[in-house]
Every structure is written in structure tokens, then in C-alpha cells.
N, C-alpha and C positions, 0 to 999 in steps of 0.2 A: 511503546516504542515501535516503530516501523519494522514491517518485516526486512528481510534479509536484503540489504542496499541494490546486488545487480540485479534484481528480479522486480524492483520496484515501479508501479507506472505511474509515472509522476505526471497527474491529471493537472488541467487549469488552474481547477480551484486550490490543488496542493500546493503547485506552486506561488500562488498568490500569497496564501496564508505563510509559506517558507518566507517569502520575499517582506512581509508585515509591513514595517511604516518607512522602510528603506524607499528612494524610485527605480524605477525601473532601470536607470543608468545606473546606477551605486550597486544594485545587485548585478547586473550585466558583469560590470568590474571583478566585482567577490569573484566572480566564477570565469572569468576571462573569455565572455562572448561578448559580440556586438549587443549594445541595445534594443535593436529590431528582432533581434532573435528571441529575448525573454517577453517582449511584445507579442509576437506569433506565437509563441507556449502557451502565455496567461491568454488568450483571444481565441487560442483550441485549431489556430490555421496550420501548426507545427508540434511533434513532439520532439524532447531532448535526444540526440546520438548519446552514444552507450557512453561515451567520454563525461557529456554534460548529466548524464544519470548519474554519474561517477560521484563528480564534483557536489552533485543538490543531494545525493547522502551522505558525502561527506562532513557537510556543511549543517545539514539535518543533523546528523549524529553528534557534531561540536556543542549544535545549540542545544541541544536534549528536546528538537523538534519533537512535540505528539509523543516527550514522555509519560504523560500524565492519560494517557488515550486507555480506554480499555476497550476490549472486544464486548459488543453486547449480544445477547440472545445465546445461542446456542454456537456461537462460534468457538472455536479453538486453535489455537496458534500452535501448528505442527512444523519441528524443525526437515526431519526425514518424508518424503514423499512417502518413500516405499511406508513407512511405519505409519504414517495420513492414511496412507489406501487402505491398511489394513483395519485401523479403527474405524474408519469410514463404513468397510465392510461388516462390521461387525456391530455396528450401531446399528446398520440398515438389516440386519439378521434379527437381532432383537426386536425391532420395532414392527417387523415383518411376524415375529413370530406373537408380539403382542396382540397386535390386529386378527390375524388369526382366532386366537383365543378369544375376544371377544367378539367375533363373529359369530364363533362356535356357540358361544350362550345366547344369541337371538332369534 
């Protein structure tokens, strides 16, 4: 699932894949903008107002958009910033202090 809806940057290609086999007009409608506007989104000449951000997770969140998504590599989906920075920190401690050590033995 999508991170937290108002912090979301709803790129070209997101929007494309939200809008799937609808046209351009038909999702313009869902979301109560003109059609030129969800044209300039998907084509990267415009991004959504905080309003139209609103509405494409709202609408994400109905459909169970990118429920099936998972994070790959080493990423991790942190609700709290503050408590991100912390594990952040402390992952970059460890790893700092691993290097170290194998330093130390060459």
C-alpha cells in the first residue's frame, strides 16, 4: 500500500497506472478536473494541487491501488520520522562500526 496519502508524489507514471484502462476523460470526471489537466500530469508538464493529491489517494486507497506492492532491498516503511531518523542512525552506527572491524583485521 502507498505511504501516508498527503506526503505522496504522485509521478506520471503513477498516475497513469491509477487511471489503467479508464480515458483520460472518465478519470478527469472520478476526480472533478478538467481533462487537460490529467493530460499535463500523465505527460510530467504539471503536477496535482494538494486538493487533486487528496482525491488520487483517495481513490488509490478505494481501489486497493499498489496493495499487493512490497518494498524491496533494504528498504523499510517508517510511520514516525522522528523514530526513521533514529533507526537510520543506528543502522549507520552498526555498519560503521562493522567496517571498522574489518578494517582493523587487514
Amino acid at each position: 500500500m502507498l505511504p501516508k496519502t498527503s506526503t505522496n508524489k504522485w509521478s506520471p507514471a503513477l498516475i497513469k497506472l491509477l487511471r489503467g484502462k479508464r480515458t483520460q476523460d472518465e478519470f478527469a470526471q472520478l476526480l472533478g478536473a478538467p481533462k487537460n489537466t490529467v493530460w499535463r500530469w500523465e505527460a510530467g508538464y504539471a503536477s496535482p494541487a494538494a486538493a487533486y493529491v487528496k482525491k488520487l489517494s483517495e481513490l488509490a486507497a478505494r481501489e486497493g491501488f499498489l496493495s499487493d506492492w512490497k518494498p524491496v532491498g533494504s528498504i523499510t516503511w517508517v510511520g514516525d520520522l522522528e523514530e526513521g531518523s533514529k533507526q537510520i542512525a543506528l543502522e549507520f552506527s552498526r555498519a560503521l562500526a562493522h567496517t571498522s572491524r574489518r578494517r582493523g583485521r587487514l
